[in-house]
Residue, then its C-alpha position, 0 to 999 in steps of 0.5 A: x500500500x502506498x502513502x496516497x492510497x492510505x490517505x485516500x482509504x482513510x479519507x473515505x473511512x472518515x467521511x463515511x463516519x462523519x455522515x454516520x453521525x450526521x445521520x444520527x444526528x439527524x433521527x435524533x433531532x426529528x425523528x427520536x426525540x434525542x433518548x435513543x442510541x443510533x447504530x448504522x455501519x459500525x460493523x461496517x467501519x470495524x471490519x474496515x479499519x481491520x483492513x486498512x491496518x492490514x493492508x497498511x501495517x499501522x496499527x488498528x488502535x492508531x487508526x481508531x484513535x485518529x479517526x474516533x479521537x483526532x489523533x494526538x502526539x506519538x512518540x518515536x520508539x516511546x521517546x518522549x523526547x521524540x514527539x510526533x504530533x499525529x492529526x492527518x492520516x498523512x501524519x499517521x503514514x509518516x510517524x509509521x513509515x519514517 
C-alpha cells in the first residue's frame, strides 16, 4: 500500500463516519426525540479499519484513535523526547513509515 492510497482509504473511512453521525444526528433531532442510541455501519467501519491496518501495517488502535479521537502526539520508539504530533492520516503514514 502506498502513502496516497492510505490517505485516500482513510479519507473515505472518515467521511463515511462523519455522515454516520450526521445521520444520527439527524433521527435524533426529528425523528427520536434525542433518548435513543443510533447504530448504522459500525460493523461496517470495524471490519474496515481491520483492513486498512492490514493492508497498511499501522496499527488498528492508531487508526481508531485518529479517526474516533483526532489523533494526538506519538512518540518515536516511546521517546518522549521524540514527539510526533499525529492529526492527518498523512501524519499517521509518516510517524509509521519514517
Amino acid at each position: 500500500m502506498t502513502k496516497q492510497e492510505f490517505i485516500d482509504r482513510f479519507d473515505a473511512l472518515d467521511t463515511f463516519h462523519a455522515q454516520q453521525a450526521q445521520l444520527g444526528d439527524m433521527l435524533h433531532q426529528f425523528l427520536l426525540d434525542g433518548y435513543s442510541v443510533v447504530s448504522f455501519g459500525g460493523d461496517l467501519i470495524e471490519q474496515y479499519i481491520i483492513m486498512l491496518a492490514e493492508m497498511s501495517g499501522i496499527d488498528k488502535d492508531c487508526i481508531d484513535n485518529l479517526l474516533f479521537e483526532g489523533g494526538g502526539m506519538y512518540y518515536i520508539n516511546g521517546n518522549i523526547n521524540e514527539p510526533f504530533n499525529v492529526v492527518t492520516a498523512e501524519d499517521l503514514w509518516d510517524f509509521y513509515k519514517t
